[in-house]
C-alpha positions in Angstrom: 0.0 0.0 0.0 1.4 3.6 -1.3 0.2 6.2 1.1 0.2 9.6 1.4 0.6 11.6 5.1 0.3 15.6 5.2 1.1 17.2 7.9 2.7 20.3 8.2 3.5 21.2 11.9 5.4 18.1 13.4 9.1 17.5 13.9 10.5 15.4 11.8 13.7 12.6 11.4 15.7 15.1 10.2 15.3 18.0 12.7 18.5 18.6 14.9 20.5 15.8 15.3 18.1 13.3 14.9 16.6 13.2 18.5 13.4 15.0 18.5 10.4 13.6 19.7 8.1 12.1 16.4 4.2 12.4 17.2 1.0 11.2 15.4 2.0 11.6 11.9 5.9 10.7 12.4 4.8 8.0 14.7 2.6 6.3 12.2 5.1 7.1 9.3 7.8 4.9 10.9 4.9 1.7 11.6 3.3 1.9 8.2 7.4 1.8 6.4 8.0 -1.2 9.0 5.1 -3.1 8.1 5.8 -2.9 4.6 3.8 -0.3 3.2 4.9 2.5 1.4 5.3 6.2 2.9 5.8 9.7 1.5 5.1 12.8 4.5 4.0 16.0 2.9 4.7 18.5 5.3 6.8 22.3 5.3 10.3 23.5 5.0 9.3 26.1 7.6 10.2 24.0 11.6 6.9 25.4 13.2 8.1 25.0 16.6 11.9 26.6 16.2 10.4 28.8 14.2 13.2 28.6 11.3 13.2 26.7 8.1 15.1 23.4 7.4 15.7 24.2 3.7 15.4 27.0 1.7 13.9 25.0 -1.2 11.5 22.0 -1.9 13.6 19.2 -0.1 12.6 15.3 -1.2 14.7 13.2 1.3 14.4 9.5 2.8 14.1 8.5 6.3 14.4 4.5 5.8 13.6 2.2 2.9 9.7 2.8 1.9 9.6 6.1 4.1 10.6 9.6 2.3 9.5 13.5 3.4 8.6 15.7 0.9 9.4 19.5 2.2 7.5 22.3 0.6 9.0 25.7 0.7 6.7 28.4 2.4 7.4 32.2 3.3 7.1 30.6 7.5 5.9 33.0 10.0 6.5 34.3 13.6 3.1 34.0 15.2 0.6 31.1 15.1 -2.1 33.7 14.2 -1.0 36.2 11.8 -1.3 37.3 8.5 2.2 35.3 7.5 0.8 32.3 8.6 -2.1 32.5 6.1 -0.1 33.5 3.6 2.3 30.7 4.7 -0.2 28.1 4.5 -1.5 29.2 0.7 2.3 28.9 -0.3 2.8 25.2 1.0 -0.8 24.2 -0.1 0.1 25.2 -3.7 3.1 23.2 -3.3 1.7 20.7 -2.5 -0.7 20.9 -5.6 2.3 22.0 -7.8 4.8 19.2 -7.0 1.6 16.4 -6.7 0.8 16.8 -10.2 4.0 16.9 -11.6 4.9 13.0 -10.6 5.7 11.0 -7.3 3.7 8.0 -8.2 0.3 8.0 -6.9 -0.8 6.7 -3.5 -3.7 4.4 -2.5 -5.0 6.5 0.0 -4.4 10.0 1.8 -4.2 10.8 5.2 -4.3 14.5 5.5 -4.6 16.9 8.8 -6.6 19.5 9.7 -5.3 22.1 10.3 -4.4 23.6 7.6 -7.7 23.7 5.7 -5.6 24.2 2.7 -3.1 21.7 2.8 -6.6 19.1 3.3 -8.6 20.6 0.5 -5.4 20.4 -1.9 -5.2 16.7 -0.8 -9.1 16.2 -1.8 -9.1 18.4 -5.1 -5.9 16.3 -5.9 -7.3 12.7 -5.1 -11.1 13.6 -5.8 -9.6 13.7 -9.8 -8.1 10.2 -9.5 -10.9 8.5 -7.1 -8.2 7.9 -4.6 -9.4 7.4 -1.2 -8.8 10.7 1.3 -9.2 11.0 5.0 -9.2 14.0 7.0 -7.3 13.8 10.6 -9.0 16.7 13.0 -6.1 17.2 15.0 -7.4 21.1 15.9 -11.1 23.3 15.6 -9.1 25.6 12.9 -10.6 28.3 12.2 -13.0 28.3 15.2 -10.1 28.0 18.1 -9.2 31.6 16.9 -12.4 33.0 17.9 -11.0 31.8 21.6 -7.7 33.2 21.5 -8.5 36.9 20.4 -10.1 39.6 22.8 -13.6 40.6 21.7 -12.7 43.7 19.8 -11.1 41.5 17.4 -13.5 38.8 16.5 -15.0 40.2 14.0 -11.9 41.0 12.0 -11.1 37.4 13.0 -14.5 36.4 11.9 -13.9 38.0 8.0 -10.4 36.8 7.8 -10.9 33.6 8.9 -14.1 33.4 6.0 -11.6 31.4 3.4 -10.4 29.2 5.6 -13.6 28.3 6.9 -14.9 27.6 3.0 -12.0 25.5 2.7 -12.2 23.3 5.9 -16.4 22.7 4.5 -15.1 21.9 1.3 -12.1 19.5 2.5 -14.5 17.6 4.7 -17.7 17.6 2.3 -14.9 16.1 -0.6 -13.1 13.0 1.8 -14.1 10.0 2.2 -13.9 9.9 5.9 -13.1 11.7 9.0 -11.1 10.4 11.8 -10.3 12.6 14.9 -8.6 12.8 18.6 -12.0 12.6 20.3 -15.7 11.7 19.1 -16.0 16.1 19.6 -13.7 16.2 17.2 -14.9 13.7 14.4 -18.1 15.2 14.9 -17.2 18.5 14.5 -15.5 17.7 11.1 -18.5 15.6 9.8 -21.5 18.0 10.8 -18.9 20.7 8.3 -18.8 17.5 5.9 -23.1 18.6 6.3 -23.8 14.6 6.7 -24.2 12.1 9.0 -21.4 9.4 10.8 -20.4 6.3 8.6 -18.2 3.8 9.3 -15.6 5.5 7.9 -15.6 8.0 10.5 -13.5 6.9 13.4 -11.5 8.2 17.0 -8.5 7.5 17.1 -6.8 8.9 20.1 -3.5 10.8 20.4 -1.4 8.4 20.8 2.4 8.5 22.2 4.7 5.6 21.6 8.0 5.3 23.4 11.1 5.8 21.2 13.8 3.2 21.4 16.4 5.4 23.2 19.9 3.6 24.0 20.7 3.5 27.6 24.1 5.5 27.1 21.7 8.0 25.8 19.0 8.5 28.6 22.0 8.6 31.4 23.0 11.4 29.4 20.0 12.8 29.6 19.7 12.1 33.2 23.2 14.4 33.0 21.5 16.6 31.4 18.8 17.1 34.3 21.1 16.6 37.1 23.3 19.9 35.9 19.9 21.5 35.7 19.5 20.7 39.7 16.9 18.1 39.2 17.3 14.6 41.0 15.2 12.3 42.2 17.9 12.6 45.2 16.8 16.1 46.2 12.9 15.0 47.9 11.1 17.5 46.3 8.2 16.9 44.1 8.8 17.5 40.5 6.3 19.3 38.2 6.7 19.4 34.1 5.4 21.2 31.2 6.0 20.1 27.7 5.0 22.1 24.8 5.2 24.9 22.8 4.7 28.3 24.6 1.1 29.5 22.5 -1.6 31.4 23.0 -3.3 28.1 24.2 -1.6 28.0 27.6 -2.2 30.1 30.5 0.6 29.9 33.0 0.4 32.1 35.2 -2.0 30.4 38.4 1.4 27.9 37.9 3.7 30.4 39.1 1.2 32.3 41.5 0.9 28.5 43.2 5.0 27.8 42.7 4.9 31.4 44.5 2.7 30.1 47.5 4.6 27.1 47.4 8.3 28.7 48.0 6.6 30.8 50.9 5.2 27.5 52.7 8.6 26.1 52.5 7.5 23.3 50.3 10.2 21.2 48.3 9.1 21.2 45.0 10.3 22.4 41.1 8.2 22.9 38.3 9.9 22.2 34.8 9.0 24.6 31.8 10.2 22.7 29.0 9.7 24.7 25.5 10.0 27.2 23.0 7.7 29.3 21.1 6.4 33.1 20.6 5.1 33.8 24.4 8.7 32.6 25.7 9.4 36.0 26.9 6.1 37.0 28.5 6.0 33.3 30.5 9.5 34.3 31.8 8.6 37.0 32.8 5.7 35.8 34.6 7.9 33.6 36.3 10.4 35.9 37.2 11.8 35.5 41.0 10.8 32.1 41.4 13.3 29.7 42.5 11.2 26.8 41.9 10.6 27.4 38.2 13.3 26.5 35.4 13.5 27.3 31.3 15.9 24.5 30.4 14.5 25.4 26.3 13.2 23.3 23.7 14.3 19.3 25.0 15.1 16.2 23.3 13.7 13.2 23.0 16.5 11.2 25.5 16.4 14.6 27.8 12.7 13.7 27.7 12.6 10.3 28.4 14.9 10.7 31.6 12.6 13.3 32.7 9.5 11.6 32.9 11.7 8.9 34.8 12.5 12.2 37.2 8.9 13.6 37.3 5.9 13.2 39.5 3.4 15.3 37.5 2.5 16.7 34.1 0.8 20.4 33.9 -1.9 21.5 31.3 -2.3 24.6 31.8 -5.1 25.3 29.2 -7.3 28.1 28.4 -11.3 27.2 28.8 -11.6 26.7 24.4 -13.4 24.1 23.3 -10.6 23.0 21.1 -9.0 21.8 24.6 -12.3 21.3 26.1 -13.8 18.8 23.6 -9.7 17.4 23.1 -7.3 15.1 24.4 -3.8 16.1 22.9 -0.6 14.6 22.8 1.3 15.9 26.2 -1.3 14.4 28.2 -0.7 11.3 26.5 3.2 11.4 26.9 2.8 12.3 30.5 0.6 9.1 31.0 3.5 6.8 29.0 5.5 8.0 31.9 3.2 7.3 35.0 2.3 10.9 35.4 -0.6 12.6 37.5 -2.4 15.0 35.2 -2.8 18.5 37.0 -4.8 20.2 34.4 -6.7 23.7 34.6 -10.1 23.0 33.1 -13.4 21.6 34.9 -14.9 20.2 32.3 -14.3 18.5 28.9 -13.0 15.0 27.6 -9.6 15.2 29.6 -11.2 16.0 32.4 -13.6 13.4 32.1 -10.8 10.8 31.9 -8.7 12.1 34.8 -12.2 11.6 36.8 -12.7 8.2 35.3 -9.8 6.8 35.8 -8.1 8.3 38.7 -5.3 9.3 37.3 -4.9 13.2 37.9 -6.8 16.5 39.1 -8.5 19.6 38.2 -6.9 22.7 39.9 -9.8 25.0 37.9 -7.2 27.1 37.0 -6.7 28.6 40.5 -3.6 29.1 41.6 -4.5 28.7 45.9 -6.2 25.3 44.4 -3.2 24.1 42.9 -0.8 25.0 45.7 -3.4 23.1 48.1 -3.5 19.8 45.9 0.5 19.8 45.4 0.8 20.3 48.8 -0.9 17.5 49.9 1.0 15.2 47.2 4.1 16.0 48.7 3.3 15.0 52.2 1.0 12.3 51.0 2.9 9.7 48.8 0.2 7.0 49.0 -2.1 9.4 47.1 0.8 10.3 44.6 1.8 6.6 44.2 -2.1 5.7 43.3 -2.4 8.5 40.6 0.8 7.7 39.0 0.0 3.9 38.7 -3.7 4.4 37.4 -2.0 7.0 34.9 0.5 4.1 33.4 -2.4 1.4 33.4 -4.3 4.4 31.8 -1.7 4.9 29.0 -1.3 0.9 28.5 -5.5 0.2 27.8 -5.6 3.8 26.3 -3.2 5.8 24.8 -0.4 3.5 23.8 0.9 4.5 20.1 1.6 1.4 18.9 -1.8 0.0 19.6 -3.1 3.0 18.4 -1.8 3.5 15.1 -1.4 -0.2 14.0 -5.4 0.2 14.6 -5.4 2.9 12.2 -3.1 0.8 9.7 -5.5 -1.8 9.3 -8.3 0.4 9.3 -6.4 2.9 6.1 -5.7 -0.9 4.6 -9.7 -1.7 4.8 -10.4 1.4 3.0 -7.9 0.9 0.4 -8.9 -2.7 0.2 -12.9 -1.8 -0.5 -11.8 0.6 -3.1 -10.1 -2.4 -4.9 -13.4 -4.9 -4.3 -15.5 -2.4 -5.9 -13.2 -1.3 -8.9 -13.2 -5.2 -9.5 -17.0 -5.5 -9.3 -17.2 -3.1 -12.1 
């Protein structure tokens, strides 16, 4: 089976030196070349988290046999929400269309993420013309999480910029042939602008996180790496981390208002910023005075690994939007992998569901004197710590394991592919 990713805002293979973290689409890139299928990942030049470009042309290069990245050259962009980043997306969609039609050879099926909108409706217009199967992956509420992130004055020159977009998303989702998603929100938020009702070929499939295959010589130095940072599992102090990219999505501040009450109770305890992105500056400076709280930057994936070996807790610190109400994304995933408590800001919402369900973190409802309260307790009460953390590993095993996931989603892009054949043969 030939098949098509697109995804434009993951690391990939060849970032760095080789050691950053893959998600969804790099995750399932990797399983689908290693179960013999065929891979080429659409995605941009422009390294959406470093904020830099890899090449400073289209760039076809090969990962491992049966697994290639195609890199489309874009104008990239400083801000998630700006008027570069539109632009940017319009470049790399036509591309995409560009270098599609000239000549890889073409897949059996498409598996193309939203966002952007017009990456997903260049995959549909291109396979719509050769009746090639294409599925949209919802992986965010583009253009509707803007409307969340802006103060009111703004909506409504949100509202008319974001018109094009939102045409594009209807017409990628009314033109595939299915809609997959993080969360049943999600899949039913891209069918209902698909204007039609669930079919079988609508489908969850969570965010899942699979483990990579690290060496041990490189998690001890990664272990190194935290212990020149001041972190230790030696020092008795409970260990907080955040792993992202510093958006507009996150609201950090009740974190340092409650490492703030913690320093003044004499509390042991360090909370771990791990990250990069365009707030850097202003979460510094929130964080400004506090001991407690470290920047170690933008981490790889052994630093990672020996970190979640370190840690007691993982922090989402979301704003109330329904594109984190309705989702489950991947950093509450990783933290699971690592037998994590959740601490998570929102009261309501799938993650919060799950963390009620299964025991396996709280909600602080983004208050910082909540937080403080609830951490406080952890580090006097280990029983209670030692219960979340093992609910959160047998969480991630029945839930959120990658490999499970995605070898679920193999067969299910194989049965898709394999209809399309049945019925071309009936004919």
């Amino acid at each position: 089976m030939k098949v098509w990713l697109i995804q434009r805002a993951e690391p990939t293979p060849h970032d760095g030196d080789g050691s950053q973290r893959t998600m969804r689409m790099g995750i399932l890139a990797q399983m689908l070349a290693r179960t013999g299928h065929r891979v080429l990942w659409w995605t941009s030049t422009f390294d959406h988290f470093n904020r830099h470009h890899r090449y400073e042309t289209d760039m076809r290069l090969s990962v491992e046999s049966g697994y290639e990245i195609q890199y489309l050259h874009g104008c990239g962009y400083s801000r998630n929400i700006s008027l570069s980043r539109i632009r940017d997306n319009f470049l790399v969609a036509r591309q995409f269309s560009v270098l599609a039609e000239k000549g890889p050879e073409q897949p059996d099926i498409i598996l193309a993420s939203i966002p952007t909108a017009e990456l997903g409706l260049a995959a549909v217009n291109y396979a719509r013309k050769r009746a090639i199967p294409v599925l949209l992956d919802i992986r965010d509420l583009w253009p509707d999480v803007f409307f969340d992130l802006v103060p009111p004055v703004l909506k409504p020159a949100v509202r008319l910029l974001s018109a094009p977009m939102l045409r594009k998303l209807k017409g990628a989702c009314m033109g595939s042939n299915g809609i997959i998603g993080l969360t049943d929100a999600f899949v039913d938020w891209g069918v209902a602008h698909a204007q039609r009702s669930r079919t079988d070929n609508d489908r969850v499939f969570p965010m899942g996180y699979s483990a990579e295959d690290i060496p041990a010589d490189r998690i001890e130095e990664g272990k190194r790496f935290w212990r020149r940072m001041g972190v230790s599992c030696d020092n008795d102090e409970l260990i907080m981390v955040f792993l992202g990219t510093f958006g507009t999505g996150f609201d950090f501040v009740p974190l340092f208002q409650a490492a703030k009450l913690l320093e003044s109770r004499r509390i042991p305890a360090k909370f771990i910023i791990c990250g990069a992105g365009e707030s850097a500056v202003q979460i510094k400076r929130q964080a400004q005075g506090l001991n407690s709280v470290l920047f170690p930057g933008w981490v790889n994936a052994e630093q990672v690994m020996a970190l979640l070996e370190l840690a007691d807790i993982g922090l989402a610190p979301y704003i109330e939007s329904m594109n984190y109400i309705n989702n489950i994304p991947n950093k509450p995933a990783e933290y699971l992998s690592g037998g994590l408590a959740i601490a998570l800001s929102l009261n309501k919402g799938a993650l919060y569901n799950l963390l009620e369900r299964r025991g396996c973190g709280f909600s602080y409802d983004n208050s910082a004197e909540k937080l403080a309260i609830e951490l406080e307790t952890l580090a006097s009460n280990s029983s209670r710590l030692k219960t979340f953390q093992s609910n959160a590993l047998t969480t991630f095993k029945e839930s959120f394991d990658g490999v499970t996931i995605y070898m679920s989603l193999i067969k299910f892009l194989e049965q898709i592919v394999q209809n399309r054949h049945d019925a071309f043969s009936e004919t």
